[in-house]
N, C-alpha and C positions, 0 to 999 in steps of 0.2 A: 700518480694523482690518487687523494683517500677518495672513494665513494663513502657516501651517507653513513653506511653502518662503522667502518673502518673509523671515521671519524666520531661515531657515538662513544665506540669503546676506549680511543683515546680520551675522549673527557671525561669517561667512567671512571679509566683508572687514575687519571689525573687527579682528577676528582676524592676518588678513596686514598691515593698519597697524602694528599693534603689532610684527610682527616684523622688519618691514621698519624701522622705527624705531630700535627695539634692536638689529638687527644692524649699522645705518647705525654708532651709536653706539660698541659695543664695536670694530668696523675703526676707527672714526678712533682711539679710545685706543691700541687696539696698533699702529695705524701710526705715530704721533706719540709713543711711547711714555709716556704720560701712567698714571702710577695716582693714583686720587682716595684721599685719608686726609679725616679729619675738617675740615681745611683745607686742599684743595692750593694749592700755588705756581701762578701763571700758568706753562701751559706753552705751548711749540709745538712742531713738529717737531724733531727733532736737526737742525742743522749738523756737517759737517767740522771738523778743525779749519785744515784748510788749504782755503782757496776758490781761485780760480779766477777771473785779474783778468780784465775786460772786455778782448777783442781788439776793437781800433779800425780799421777800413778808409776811416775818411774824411778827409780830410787839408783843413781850414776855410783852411788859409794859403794854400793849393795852389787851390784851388775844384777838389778834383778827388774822385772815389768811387773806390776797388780796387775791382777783380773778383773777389772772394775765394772766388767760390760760396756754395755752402749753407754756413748756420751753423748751429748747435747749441745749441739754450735751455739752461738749465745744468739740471741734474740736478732731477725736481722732488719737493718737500718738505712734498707733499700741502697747502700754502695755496691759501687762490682766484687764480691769474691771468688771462690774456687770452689762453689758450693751447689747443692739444686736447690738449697735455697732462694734462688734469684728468681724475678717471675720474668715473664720474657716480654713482658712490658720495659722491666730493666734491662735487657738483652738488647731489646729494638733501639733503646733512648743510648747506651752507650755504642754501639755502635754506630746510627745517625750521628752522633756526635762529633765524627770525625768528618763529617758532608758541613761543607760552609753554607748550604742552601738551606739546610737543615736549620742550623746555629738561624739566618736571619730570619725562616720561617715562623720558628717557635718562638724568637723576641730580638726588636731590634737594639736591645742596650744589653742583654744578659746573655752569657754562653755558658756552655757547658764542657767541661774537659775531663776527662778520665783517664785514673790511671788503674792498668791491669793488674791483676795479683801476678806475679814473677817478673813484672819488668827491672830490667837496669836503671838507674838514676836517669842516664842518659836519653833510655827512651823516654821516660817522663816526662821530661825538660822538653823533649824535641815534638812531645806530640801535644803538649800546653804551651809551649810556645809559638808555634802552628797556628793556635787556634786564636791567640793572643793577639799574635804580630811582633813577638819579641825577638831583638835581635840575638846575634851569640855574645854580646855581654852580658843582656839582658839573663840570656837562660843559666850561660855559667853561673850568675850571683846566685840565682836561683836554686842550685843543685848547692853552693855553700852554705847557703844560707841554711838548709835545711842538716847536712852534713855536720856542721863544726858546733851545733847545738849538745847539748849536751843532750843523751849520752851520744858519744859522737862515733858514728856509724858511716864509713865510706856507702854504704847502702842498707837499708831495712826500715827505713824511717818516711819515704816516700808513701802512705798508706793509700793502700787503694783504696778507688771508692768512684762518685759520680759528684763532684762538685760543678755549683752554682754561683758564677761570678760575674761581675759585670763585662762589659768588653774591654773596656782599659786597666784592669787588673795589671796592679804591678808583681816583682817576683817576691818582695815583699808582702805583696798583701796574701799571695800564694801562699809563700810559705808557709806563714804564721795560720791559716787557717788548716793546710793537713796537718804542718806539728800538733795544734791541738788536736786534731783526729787519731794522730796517734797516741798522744797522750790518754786519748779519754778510751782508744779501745785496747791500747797496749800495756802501755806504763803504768796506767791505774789499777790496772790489774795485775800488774806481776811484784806482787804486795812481796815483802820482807821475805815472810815466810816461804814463800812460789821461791824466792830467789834462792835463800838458804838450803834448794831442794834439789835446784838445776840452774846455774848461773845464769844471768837474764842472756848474755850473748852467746852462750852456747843452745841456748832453743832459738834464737831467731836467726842464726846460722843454721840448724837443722830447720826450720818453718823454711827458711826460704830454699833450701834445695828442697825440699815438698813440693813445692809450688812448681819448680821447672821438673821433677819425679815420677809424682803424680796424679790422679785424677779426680776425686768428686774427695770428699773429706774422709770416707771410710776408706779410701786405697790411700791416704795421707797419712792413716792412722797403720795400716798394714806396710808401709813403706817404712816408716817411721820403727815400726818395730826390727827390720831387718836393721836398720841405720844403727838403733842401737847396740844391736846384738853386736855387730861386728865393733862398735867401740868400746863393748865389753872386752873383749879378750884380743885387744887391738889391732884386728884387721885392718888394712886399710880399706877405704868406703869404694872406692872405682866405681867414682858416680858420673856418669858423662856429662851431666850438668855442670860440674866444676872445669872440666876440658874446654865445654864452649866455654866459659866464661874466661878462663886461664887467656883462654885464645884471641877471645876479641880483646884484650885490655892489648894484646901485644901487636895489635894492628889497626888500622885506621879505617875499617869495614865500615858502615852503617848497619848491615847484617849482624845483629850481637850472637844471634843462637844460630850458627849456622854445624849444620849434622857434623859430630864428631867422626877424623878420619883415624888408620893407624898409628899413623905419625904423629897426632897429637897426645898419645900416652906417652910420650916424651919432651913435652914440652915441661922449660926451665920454669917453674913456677911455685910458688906456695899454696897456687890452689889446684895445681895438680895433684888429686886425690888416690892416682895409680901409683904414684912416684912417692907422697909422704902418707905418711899414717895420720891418723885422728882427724880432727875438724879441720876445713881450711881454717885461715884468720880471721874469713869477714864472711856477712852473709853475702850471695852473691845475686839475690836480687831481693825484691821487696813483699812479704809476706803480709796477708791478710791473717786477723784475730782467729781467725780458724784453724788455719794454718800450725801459729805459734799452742792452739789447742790440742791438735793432732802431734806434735811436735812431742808436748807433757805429758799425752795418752796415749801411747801407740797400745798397739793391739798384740799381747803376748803369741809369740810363736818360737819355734825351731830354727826360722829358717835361717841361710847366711846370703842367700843369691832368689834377686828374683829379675821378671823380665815383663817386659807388655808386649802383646801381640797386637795383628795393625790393627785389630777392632777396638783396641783397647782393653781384653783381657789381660787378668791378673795371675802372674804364675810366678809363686816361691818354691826355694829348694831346701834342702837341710845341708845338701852335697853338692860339691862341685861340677860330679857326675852324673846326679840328678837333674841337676842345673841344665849341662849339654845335651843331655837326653834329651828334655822337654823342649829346646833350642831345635834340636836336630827333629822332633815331631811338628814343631810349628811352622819353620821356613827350612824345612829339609836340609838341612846346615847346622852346626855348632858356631860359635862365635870367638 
């Protein structure tokens, strides 16, 4: 049984749920400029109407990186990316997002569904549909719909972000509202000239192994410059992002990223990236505009090998035996 006070703090923090919840809720509406009427449209943030094409410092023909310095994420539009740009107002709202308690707190006609920078199509589909109520025809058409658009992408096109839609939102009305999201922060930007520099699917093939790689957008940009290096003088990449991925397509898991073992650097695959040289074929999850930035910009270096430590440190090699060294100083083992 609660005595008095035991019971005071249950309604305190009751209390502060609620308000923390609702207020999470009303920011993201006026930041996003969203008002709900009896039906609203899917919204998201405003765009410009004039974007801002991707500047390019890597030159593939050349095998060579600019020094360009620091770069600058483009302006951000309160979606989820891979960034500290996000304020952790945005943090709390995508995550609540996935609590249905949440979803009827904040409005009982509007939801909110999000998808992460490096998910699969399929996790997508399964975590807006979730929130939806759609079935598995409903989500399949949905993961087409978005797919077989031009340019047509088994995955990269699903844009992250925090979208605003009513509850009965069909997969069409879905789609058509990230395709334009990614239109307005991708495609619009990767102008003629972006393309003539770095073909549009070999950076959002490198954006998306970024995204399952590395960490905040400067270890995207220091990732990205190993990545290149080694398709310079045609390494193969031996990204274990591509192993998970190889891996869940060839099983029926719901687990898509689960930890790469030995035996999967032999798995039969074109995106196994121990096995063949150069790019896989496809990206192999969905990249945020940062992403595809850090992609065009990486960060000149030497190295060919790098690693993360559990805290999340960053550590590249020039050498192989540099490489094992710093393996062997960090978890007392080589790899």
């Amino acid at each position: 049984m609660y005595n008095h006070r035991t019971l005071i703090r249950l309604i305190y923090v009751s209390s502060l749920v609620v308000v923390i919840a609702s207020t999470a809720a009303v920011m993201l509406l006026i930041k996003s400029k969203i008002y709900v009427y009896d039906r609203p449209v899917i919204t998201v943030a405003g765009n410009d109407e004039t974007v801002t094409p991707f500047p390019v410092s890597v030159n593939p023909a050349a095998g060579v990186i600019l020094d360009t310095g620091s770069i600058n994420v483009f302006p951000s539009n309160g979606l989820a990316d891979n960034t500290e740009t996000r304020t952790w107002w945005e943090k709390i709202i995508a995550v609540f997002s996935e609590k249905g308690w949440y979803q009827n707190l904040a409005s009982p006609v509007s939801r909110i569904v999000v998808i992460w920078p490096g998910e699969r199509k399929e996790e997508a589909a399964t975590h807006i549909g979730n929130i939806l109520g759609w079935n598995l025809e409903e989500r399949t058409r949905f993961i087409e719909l978005i797919t077989e658009k031009n340019p047509v992408l088994e995955e990269g096109k699903f844009y992250p972000g925090q979208y605003v839609t009513h509850r009965d939102a069909s997969p069409e009305e879905m789609a058509d509202v990230i395709l334009t999201q990614f239109e307005n922060e991708i495609l619009n930007r990767y102008t003629p000239d972006v393309a003539a520099q770095v073909p549009f699917e070999d950076a959002m093939i490198i954006a998306s192994l970024l995204e399952r790689e590395a960490g905040n957008f400067e270890n995207m940009r220091e990732v990205a410059g190993v990545i290149w290096n080694r398709l310079f003088i045609g390494m193969p990449l031996q990204l274990d992002a591509t192993l998970q991925y190889a891996r869940a397509n060839q099983t029926t898991a719901k687990d898509w990223w689960l930890a790469p073992v030995p035996s999967d650097k032999y798995i039969n695959s074109p995106y196994n990236t121990y096995s063949n040289a150069g790019l896989p074929p496809g990206p192999i999850a969905n990249p945020s505009s940062d992403a595809v930035l850090a992609a065009l910009n990486p960060i000149p270096t030497d190295c060919l090998y790098y690693f993360h430590s559990n805290n999340g440190s960053y550590h590249c090699s020039n050498t192989y035996e540099e490489h094992v060294a710093k393996l062997k100083t960090t978890f007392g083992r080589g790899r």
